[in-house]
N, C-alpha and C positions, 0 to 999 in steps of 0.2 A: 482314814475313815474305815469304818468296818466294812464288811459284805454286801451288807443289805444296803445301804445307802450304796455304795458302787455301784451294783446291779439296779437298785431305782435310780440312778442317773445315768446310766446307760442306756434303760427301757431292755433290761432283760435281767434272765432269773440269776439268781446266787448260785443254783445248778448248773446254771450254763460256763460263770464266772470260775468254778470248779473246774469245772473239764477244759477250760481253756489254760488250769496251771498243769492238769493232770496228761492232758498230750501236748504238755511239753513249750508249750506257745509263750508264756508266761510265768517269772516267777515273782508272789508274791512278799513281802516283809510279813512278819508276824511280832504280835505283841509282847507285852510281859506273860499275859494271859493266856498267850496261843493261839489266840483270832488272828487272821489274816488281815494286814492292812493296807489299805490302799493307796499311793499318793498320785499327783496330779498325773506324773508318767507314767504309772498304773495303768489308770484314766486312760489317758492316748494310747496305750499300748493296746487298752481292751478293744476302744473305739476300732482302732485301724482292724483288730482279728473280726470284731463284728461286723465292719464293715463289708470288709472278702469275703468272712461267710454268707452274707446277702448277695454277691456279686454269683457266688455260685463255687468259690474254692472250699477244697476240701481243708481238713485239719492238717492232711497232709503237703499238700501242696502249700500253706501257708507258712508251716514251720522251715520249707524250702527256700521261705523271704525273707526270714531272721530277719535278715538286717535292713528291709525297709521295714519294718516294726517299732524299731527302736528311735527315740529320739538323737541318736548319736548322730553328729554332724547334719548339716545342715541343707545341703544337696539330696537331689534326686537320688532313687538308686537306684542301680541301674538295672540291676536282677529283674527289678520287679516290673520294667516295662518288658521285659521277657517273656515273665512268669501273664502280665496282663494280654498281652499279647495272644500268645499260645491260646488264654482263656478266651479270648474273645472268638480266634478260631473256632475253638470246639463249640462256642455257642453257635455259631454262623453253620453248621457243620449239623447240628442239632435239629437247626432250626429247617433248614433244607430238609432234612428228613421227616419233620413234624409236615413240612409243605407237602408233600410227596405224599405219604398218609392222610392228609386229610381231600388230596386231588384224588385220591383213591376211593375213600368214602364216597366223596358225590360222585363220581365215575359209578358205584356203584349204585348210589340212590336214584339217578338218572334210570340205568336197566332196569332196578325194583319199579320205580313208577311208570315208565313207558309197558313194562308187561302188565302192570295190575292195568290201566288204563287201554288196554288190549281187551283184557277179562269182561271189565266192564259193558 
């Protein structure tokens, strides 16, 4: 299948579908024509890079999983509970600091309204 049918059975653009051959993540077949074509493991390959990219991996960290990308063999891999891993760290790690920042804010919305209600 061409681009455009890929990218609408994926629910994302032919732009995106591009940059996923151009760093590296993906290589696609091409036509007689020169179009890019897509077949079922295409498909799963893109699935699986769009999937990480919603989780929050970079393009870089992704092409670090090669091989759980690919449909070769049939098992786990095991890199990628590594790589998941790590990621989930850095969100938990994120996340405390988003907490702490927003403990900060009302810590601070607290002082703003006790002195205006002082004024008052």
């Amino acid at each position: 299948m061409q681009i455009k049918e890929a990218a609408d059975r994926l629910g994302i653009t032919e732009r995106m579908l591009r940059h996923y051959e151009q760093s590296g993540l993906m290589e696609t077949g091409r036509a007689d024509n020169g179009y890019r074509s897509y077949d079922a493991a295409d498909l799963r390959r893109a699935t699986r890079i769009r999937d990480l990219i919603a989780t929050g991996f970079s393009t870089r960290e992704i092409r670090a999983m090669a091989a759980c990308l690919s449909d070769e063999g049939d098992g786990p891999c095991e890199g990628g509970v590594a790589q998941l891993l790590g990621k989930l760290e850095q969100i938990e790690r994120l996340r405390a600091d988003l907490d702490a920042k927003r403990d900060a804010v009302h810590a601070r919305l607290a002082t703003l309204r006790a002195a205006l209600s002082e004024d008052a």
